[in-house]
C-alpha positions in Angstrom: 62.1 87.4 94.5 60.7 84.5 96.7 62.4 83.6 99.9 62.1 80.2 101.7 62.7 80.5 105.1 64.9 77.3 106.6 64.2 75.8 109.8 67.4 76.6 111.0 67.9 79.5 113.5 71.4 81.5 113.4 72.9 83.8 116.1 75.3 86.4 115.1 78.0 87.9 118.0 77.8 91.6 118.8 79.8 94.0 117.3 80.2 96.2 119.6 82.7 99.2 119.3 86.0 100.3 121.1 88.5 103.0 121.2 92.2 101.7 121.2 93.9 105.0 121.0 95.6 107.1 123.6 93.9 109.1 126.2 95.5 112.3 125.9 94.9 111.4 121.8 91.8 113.5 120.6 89.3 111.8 119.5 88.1 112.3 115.7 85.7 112.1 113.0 88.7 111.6 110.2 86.7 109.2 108.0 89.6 110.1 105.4 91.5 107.3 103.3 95.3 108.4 102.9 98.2 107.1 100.5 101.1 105.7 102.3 104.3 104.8 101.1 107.0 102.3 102.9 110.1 104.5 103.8 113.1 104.0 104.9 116.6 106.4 105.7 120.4 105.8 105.7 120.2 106.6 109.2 117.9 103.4 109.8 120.2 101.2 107.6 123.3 102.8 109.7 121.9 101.8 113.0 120.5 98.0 111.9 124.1 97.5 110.8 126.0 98.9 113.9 123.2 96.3 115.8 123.9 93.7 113.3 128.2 93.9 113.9 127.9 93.8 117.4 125.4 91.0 118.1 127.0 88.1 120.2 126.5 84.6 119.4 126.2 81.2 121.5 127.9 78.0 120.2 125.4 75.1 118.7 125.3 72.0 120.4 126.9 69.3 118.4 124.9 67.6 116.0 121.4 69.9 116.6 120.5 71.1 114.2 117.2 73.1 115.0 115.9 70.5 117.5 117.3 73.3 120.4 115.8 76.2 118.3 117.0 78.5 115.8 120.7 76.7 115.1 123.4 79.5 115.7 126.0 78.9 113.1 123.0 79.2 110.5 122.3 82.9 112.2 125.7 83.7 111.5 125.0 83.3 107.6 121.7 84.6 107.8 123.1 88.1 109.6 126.1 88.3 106.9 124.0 88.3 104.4 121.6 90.4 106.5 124.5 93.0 106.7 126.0 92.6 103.6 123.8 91.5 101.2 120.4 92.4 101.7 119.2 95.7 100.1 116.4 97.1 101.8 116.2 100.5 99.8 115.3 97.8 96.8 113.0 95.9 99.1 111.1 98.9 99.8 110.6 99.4 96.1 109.0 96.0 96.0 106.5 97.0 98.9 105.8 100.2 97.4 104.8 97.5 94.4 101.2 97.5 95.5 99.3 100.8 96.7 99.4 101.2 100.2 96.4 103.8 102.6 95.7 104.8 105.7 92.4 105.5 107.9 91.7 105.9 111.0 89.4 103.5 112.6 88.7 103.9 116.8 91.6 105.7 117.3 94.0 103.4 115.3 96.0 104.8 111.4 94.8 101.3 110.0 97.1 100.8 107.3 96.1 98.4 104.4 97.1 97.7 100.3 94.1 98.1 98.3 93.8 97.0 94.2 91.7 96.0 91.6 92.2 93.4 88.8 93.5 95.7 85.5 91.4 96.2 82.7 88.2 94.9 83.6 85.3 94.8 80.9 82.5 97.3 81.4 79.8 94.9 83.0 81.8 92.8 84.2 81.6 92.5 88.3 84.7 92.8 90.3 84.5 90.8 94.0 85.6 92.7 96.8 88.0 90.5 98.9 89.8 90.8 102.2 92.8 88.6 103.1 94.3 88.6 106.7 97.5 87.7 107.6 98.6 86.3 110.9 101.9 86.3 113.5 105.0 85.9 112.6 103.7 87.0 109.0 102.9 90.1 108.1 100.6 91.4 104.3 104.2 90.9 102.7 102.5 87.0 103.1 100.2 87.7 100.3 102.7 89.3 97.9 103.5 85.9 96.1 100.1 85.6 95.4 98.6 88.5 94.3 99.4 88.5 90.9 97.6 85.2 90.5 94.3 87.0 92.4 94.5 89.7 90.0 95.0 88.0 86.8 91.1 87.9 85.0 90.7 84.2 84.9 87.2 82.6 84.6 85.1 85.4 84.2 86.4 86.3 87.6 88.2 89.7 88.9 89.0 90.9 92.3 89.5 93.7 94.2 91.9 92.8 96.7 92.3 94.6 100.4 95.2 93.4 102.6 95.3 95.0 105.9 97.8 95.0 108.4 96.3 94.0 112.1 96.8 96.9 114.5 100.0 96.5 116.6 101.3 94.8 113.8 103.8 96.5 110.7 102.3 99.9 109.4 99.0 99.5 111.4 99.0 101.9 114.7 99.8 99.5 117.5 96.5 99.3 120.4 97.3 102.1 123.5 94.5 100.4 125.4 94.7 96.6 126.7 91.7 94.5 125.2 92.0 94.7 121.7 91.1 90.7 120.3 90.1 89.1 117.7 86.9 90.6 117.7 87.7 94.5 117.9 89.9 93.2 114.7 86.9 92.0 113.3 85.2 95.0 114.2 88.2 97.0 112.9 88.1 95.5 109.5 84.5 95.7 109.5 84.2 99.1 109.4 87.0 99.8 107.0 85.3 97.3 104.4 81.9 100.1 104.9 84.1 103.1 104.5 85.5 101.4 100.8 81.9 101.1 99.9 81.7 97.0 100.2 78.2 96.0 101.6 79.3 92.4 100.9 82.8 90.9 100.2 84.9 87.8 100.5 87.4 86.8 103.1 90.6 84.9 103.3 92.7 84.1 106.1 94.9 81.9 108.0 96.2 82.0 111.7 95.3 85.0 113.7 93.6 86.0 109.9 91.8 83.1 110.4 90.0 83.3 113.9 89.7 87.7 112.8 87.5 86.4 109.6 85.3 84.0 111.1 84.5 86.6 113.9 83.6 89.1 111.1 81.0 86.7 109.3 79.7 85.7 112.4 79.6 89.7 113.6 77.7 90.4 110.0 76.8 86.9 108.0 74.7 88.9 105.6 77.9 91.2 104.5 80.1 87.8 103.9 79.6 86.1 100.5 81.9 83.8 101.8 84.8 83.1 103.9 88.0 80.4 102.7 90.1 80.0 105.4 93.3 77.3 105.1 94.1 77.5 108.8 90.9 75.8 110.8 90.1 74.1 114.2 87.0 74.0 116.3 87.3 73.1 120.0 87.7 69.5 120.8 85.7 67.9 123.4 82.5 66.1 123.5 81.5 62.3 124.1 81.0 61.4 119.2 83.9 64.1 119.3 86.1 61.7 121.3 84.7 58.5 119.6 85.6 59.6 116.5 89.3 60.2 117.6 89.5 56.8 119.2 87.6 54.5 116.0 89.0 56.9 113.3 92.1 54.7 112.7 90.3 51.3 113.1 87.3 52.3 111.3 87.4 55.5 109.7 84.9 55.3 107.2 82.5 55.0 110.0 83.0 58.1 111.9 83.4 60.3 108.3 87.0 60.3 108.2 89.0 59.7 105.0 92.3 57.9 104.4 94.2 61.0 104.2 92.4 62.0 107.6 93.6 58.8 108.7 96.9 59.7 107.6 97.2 63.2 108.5 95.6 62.6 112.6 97.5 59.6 113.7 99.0 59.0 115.5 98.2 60.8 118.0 100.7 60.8 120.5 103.2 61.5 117.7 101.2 64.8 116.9 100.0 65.8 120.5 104.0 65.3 121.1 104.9 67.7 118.2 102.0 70.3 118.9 103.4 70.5 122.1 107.1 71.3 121.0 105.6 73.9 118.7 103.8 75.9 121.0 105.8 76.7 123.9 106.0 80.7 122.5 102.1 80.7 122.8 102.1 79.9 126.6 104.9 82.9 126.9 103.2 85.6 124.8 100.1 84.6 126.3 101.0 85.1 129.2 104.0 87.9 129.5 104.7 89.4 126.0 106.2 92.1 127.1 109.6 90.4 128.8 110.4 88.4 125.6 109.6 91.4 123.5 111.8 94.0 124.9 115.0 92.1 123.9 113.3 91.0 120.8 112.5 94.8 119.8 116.3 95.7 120.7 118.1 92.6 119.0 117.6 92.6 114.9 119.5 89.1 115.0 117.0 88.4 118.3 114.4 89.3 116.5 115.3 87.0 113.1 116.0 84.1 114.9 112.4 84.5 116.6 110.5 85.0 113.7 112.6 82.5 111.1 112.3 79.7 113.5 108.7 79.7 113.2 108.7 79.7 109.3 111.0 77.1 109.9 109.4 74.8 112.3 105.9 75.5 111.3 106.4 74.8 107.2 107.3 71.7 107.7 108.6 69.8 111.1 111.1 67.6 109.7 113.3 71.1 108.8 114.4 70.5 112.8 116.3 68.2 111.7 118.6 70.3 108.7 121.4 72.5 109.3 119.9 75.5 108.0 116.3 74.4 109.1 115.4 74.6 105.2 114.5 78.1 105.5 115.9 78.6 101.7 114.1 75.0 100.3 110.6 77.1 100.3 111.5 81.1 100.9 114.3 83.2 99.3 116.2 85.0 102.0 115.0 88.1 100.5 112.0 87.7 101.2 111.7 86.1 104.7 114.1 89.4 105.8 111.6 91.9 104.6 109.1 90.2 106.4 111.6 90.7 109.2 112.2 94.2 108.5 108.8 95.1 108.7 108.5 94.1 112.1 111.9 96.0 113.1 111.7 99.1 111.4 108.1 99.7 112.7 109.2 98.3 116.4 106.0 95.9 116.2 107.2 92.7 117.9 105.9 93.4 121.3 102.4 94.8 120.4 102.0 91.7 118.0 103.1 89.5 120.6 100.7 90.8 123.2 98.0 89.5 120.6 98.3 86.6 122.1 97.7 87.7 125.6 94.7 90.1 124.8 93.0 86.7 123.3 94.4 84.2 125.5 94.4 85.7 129.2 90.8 84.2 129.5 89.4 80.7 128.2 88.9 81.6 124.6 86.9 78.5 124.3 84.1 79.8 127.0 84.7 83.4 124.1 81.2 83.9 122.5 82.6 83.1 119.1 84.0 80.0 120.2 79.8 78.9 121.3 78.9 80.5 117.8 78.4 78.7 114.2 79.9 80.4 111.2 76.7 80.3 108.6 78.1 81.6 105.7 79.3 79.9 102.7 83.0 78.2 103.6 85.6 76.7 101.6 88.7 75.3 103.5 91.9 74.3 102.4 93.6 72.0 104.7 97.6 72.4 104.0 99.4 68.2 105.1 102.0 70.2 107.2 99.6 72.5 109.2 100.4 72.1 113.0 97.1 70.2 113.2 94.8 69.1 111.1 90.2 69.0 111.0 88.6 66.6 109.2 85.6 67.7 108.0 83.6 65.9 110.2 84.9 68.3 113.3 84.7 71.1 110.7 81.2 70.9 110.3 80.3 71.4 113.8 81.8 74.8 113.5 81.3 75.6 110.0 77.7 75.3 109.0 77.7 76.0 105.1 80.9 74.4 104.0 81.2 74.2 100.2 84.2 72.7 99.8 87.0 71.1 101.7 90.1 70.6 100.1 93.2 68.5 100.6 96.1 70.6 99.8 99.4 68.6 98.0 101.5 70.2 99.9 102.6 73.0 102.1 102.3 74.4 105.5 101.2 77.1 107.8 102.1 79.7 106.0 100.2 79.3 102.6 100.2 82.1 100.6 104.3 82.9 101.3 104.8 79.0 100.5 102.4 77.8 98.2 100.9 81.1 96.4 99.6 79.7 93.2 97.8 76.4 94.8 96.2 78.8 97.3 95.0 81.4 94.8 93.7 78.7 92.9 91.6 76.9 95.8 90.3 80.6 96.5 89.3 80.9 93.2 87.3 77.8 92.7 85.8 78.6 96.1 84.6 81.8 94.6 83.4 80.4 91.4 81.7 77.5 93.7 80.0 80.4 95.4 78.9 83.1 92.3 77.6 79.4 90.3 74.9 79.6 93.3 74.2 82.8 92.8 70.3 82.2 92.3 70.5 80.3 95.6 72.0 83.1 97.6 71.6 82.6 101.1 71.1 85.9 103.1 71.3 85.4 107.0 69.5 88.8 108.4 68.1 89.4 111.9 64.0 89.3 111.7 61.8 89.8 114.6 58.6 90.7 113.0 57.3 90.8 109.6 57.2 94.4 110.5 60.8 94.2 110.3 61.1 93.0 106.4 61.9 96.2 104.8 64.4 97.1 107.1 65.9 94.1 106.7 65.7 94.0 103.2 67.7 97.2 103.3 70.6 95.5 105.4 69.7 96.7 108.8 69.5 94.3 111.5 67.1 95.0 114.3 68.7 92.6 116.7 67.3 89.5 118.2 67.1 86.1 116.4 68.7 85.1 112.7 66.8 83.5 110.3 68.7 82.2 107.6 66.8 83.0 104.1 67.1 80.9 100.9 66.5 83.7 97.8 66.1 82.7 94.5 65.7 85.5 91.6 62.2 84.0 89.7 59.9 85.7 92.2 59.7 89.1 94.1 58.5 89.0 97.5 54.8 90.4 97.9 53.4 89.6 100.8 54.2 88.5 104.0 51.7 86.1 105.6 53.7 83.9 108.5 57.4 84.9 109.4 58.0 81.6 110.0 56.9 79.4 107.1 56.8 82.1 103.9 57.3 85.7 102.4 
């Protein structure tokens, strides 16, 4: 195998460890994967109903629609149906579709859906892939689109692990403040090593999305490649700012396309909007806990929270419907489980303090926010996303980016809106990826040439990343400069 060394240098972010688990909570050595299964009881059902026939209702202004928030006559149907309608025993059968575990990762039951395309030819390799949800959403997201994952199409077949992020649904909820984006990463890490995956895919969007970038930069060599279809690197920065001010006069100049163009400006109109849309960041980013508690002790609270954004954020002209054409895109089914899941585990407030554990310093000054993602990267930029990256910004972040797609449609929340066009960017991102197979490129930490055959064996001494371009003709047999050959 010969290996030509590039001239350009790569830093990874520490891993680090944690313990996010009780103090009084014995610490353990369980490395042991457990089946779970969703359950519910009469009992539970009893009490959501008693909540549900007592909540108390506000009025709607004339004529608002959801321009004030979550329109109140609309909650009315939506608990009715809630109440009277809904079957949760049956939508517990459809969670229980997929297999469900448990292990325990630094002092957290991480709880996570874990299988494999059927029927696989012997011979045939199967690609190890995580996909990450994000908040309001829950791994219910992904249900919609993991029968198009793990249908055999194109020679390709997955193995598909969905976790739940801790302190959201089924995952143990953090005891100990400080758990990020990057313990996640860590989290997730480590539970891809106990399933036996030295290298695997990733997938995500919102919180998914920031949790899999820290994991490729945490371990590039592990990451065969990353797809994300929620991306943004900081703005700022003299050709940064150029680009925003010439890219509707003469776009083709600073790299931006017409449905750039189309999608960026104008700008007020889109500052204006991110602003309206991001009022519950500020809050849980700063006291979680206040909003939470009556959140946690109000199911129609609590649905009105969480349906607003899936709402708002799937596309912004639904603030002007009745019903905020909630049922144009989702089934009310659906959008209550994903509900459910956050009431009957009690997870709103330790998902909302998400926010604050990543937000209570400038994430921007964060290492991972100074830190290139090296590994191959496909992105799949949705026209309703609450902003949108050319890839000209992308590229200062994302270093390796194979392909950037313009999505037809949909919003934030991709895989619970638009499951088959996501699948189907993923996959082509994949096949992009395995087609360069003989071009593989390997980022591992190298000191010395002393260090090659640890390397080689996937340990990183520490120190600077090299990024390595393999191809399969020659083996390496000597090592004569670290710098220009092996």
């Amino acid at each position: 195998m010969h290996a030509a060394v590039s001239s350009r240098t790569v830093t990874t972010i520490p891993i680090g460890d944690g313990w996010w688990g009780s103090e009084r909570q014995q610490r353990s050595n369980d490395t042991g994967i457990y089946q779970f299964t969703v359950e519910t009881s009469d009992e539970e059902i009893k009490d959501l109903h008693q909540r549900l026939d007592r909540a108390r209702y506000t009025d709607a202004l004339v004529d608002s629609q959801f321009n004030y928030g979550f329109n109140s006559a609309y909650l009315q149907r939506i608990a009715s149906y809630w109440r009277n309608q809904f079957d949760w025993n049956g939508q517990v059968d459809v969670l229980n579709k997929y297999p469900h575990f448990k292990t325990r990762i630094e002092g957290l039951d991480v709880h996570f859906l874990h299988m494999s395309s059927p029927h696989v030819p012997d011979g045939q390799a199967v690609q190890p892939v995580m996909l990450v949800h994000g908040w309001p959403g829950s791994f219910f997201e992904f249900y919609k689109m993991l029968p198009f994952l793990l249908q055999r199409e194109d020679g390709l077949a997955f193995e598909v692990i969905c976790p739940s992020i801790p302190g959201f649904g089924y995952s143990d909820a953090p005891q100990q403040q400080g758990f990020d984006t990057l313990a996640a990463a860590r989290v997730f890490l480590k539970l891809m090593e106990r399933l036996g995956h030295s290298q695997f895919y990733l997938q995500g969007g919102d919180w998914g999305s920031i949790i899999t970038n820290n994991m490729a930069q945490m371990r590039p060599e592990s990451v065969k490649g990353l797809h994300l279809n929620m991306f943004n690197v900081p703005f700022g920065g003299p050709a940064m700012f150029l680009s925003l001010l010439l890219g509707s006069y003469l776009p083709s100049l600073v790299g931006f396309s017409k449905e750039d163009v189309k999608r960026l400006y104008p700008v007020e109109k889109n500052f204006h909007a991110l602003l309206r849309e991001t009022g519950y960041l500020h809050m849980q980013a700063t006291k979680p806990d206040t909003a939470g508690c009556g959140l946690n002790d109000s199911p129609v609270g609590l649905a009105a929270y969480i349906l607003e954004k899936f709402s708002a954020w799937t596309d912004s002209e639904n603030r002007n419907l009745e019903d905020g054409g909630l049922e144009r895109k989702y089934q009310l089914d659906d959008l209550l489980t994903n509900v459910m899941i956050y009431w009957t585990t009690g997870s709103i407030i330790p998902s909302m303090r998400f926010y604050r554990e990543n937000l209570k310093e400038n994430i921007l000054k964060r290492v991972d926010a100074r830190t290139g993602v090296y590994v191959p990267t496909g992105l799949a930029a949705f026209p309703e996303e609450l902003f949108h990256c050319p890839p000209p910004w992308a590229r200062r972040k994302y270093q390796n980016i194979l392909s950037y797609s313009f999505m037809p449609r949909g919003g934030h929340f991709a895989a619970f809106e638009e499951p088959q066009l996501l699948a189907d960017d993923f996959r082509k991102f994949v096949m992009a990826v395995e087609s360069k197979a003989k071009h593989v490129f390997l980022c591992c930490v190298m000191a010395t040439p002393a260090d090659l055959p640890s390397v080689l064996q996937g340990r990183t001494p520490g120190g600077m990343l090299l990024v390595f371009q393999f191809t399969p003709e020659r083996d390496v047999e000597k090592v004569e400069d670290p710098v220009l050959e092996l």
